[in-house]
Structures are given as C-alpha cells and as structure tokens.
N, C-alpha and C positions, 0 to 999 in steps of 0.2 A: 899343308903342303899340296894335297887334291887340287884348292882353290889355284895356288899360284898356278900350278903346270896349266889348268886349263885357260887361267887367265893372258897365261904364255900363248898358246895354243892358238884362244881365240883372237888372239893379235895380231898373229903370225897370219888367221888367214883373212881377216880386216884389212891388213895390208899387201898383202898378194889380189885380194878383191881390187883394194883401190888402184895397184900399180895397172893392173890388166883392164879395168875402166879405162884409165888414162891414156895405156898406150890405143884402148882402142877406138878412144875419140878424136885420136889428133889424123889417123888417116883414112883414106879415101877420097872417092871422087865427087865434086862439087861441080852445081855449075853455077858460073859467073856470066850476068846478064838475062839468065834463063835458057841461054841455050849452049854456051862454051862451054865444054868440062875443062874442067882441071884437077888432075892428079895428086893427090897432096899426101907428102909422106915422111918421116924423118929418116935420115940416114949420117952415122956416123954424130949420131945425138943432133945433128943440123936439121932443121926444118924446111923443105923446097915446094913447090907452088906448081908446076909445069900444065902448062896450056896440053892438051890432049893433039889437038887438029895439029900447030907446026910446031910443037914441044917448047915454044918459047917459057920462059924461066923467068917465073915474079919475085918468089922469096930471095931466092940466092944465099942458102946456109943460114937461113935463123935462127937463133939462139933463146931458149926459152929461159926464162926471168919473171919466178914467180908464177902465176895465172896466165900469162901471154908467150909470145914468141918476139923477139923483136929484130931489129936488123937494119943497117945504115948502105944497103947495098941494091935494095927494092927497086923492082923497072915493071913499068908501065907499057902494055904492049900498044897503047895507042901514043906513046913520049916520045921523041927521037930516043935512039939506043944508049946516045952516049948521058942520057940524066936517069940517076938515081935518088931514091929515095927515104928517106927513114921513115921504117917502115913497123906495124904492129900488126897480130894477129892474135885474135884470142876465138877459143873454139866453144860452141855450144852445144847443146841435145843433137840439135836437126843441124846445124847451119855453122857459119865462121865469119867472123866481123873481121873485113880487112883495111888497114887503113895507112895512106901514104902522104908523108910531110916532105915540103923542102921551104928552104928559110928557116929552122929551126920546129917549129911547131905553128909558124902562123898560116900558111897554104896548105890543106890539107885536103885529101879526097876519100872516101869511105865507102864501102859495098859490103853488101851481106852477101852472101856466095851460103848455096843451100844443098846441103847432101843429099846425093843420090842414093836411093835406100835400092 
C-alpha cells in the first residue's frame, strides 16, 4: 500500500514537472532575423507570434497538435496582407523552428527564431 501512494505521489509530481516545462517553453521573446523580437505566447490555449516594433501578428491562434503548433491563418510581414499561410511551429531548448506553406506543402519558407534569455 506504502509503494502504491508513493508511486501515486511521484507521478503526480512527474506530471506537474512536465506540464510547467511545457508551459514554460512555449513563451517568450524571440528574435527573428537577429534582430526583430517577437512576443510569443499562448492565450486562450491559441498560440500567437506578434512582432514587438509595430505588433504585427504571424501566428494568428495556433492550435497545438501533438509536438507542434499549427495553423492555416499565418502572415508574412514581408507578403502583402491579404495572403496567408499554413503554417507550423515547433519549439526547442534555446530557439523555435517556424515554418510557412502555400499550394499545399510544395512552397515553403522556414526560420529559426532564437530566445532571448
């Protein structure tokens, strides 16, 4: 009976470990290019991206799925306004791989974007 409660116990806090990893790898600020920051944070379980300098908005409510974040709503601050993207984001130790399709998955463009410690 000792064993179970502890085995309970140490589970309970395995997985409170892991939640508070996760949540605290998915925000902060990044910067893209080397010198852009960008804000990155979830709200309302949605994922968003916002350029620091004129707040412009990459993610657009991402939706996590599995290891990544993904989302068919992604803009390019150098695209005109009106094209969006399908878009992914999967986060690292230091850093966050972003990447943006249209035509399905054959045109694609990718950045690593690296946190500011």
């Amino acid at each position: 009976m000792k064993f179970a409660k502890f085995a309970l116990v140490a589970f309970a806090f395995l997985f409170v470990g892991l939640a508070s990893h996760e949540a605290a790898a998915v925000g902060g600020t990044y910067l893209r290019k080397g010198t852009q920051k960008v804000k990155v944070f979830v709200s309302g379980g949605k994922l968003y991206c916002q350029r620091m300098s004129d707040k412009f908005e990459m993610c657009h409510g991402m939706t996590k799925s599995g290891n990544k974040w993904v989302g068919s709503n992604m803009k390019h601050p150098d695209m005109p306004g009106f094209m969006t993207f399908n878009g992914t984001v999967v986060f690292k130790a230091d850093s966050l791989d972003i990447q943006g399709c249209v035509i399905g998955q054959s045109l694609c463009d990718a950045e690593t974007w690296k946190l500011v410690k």
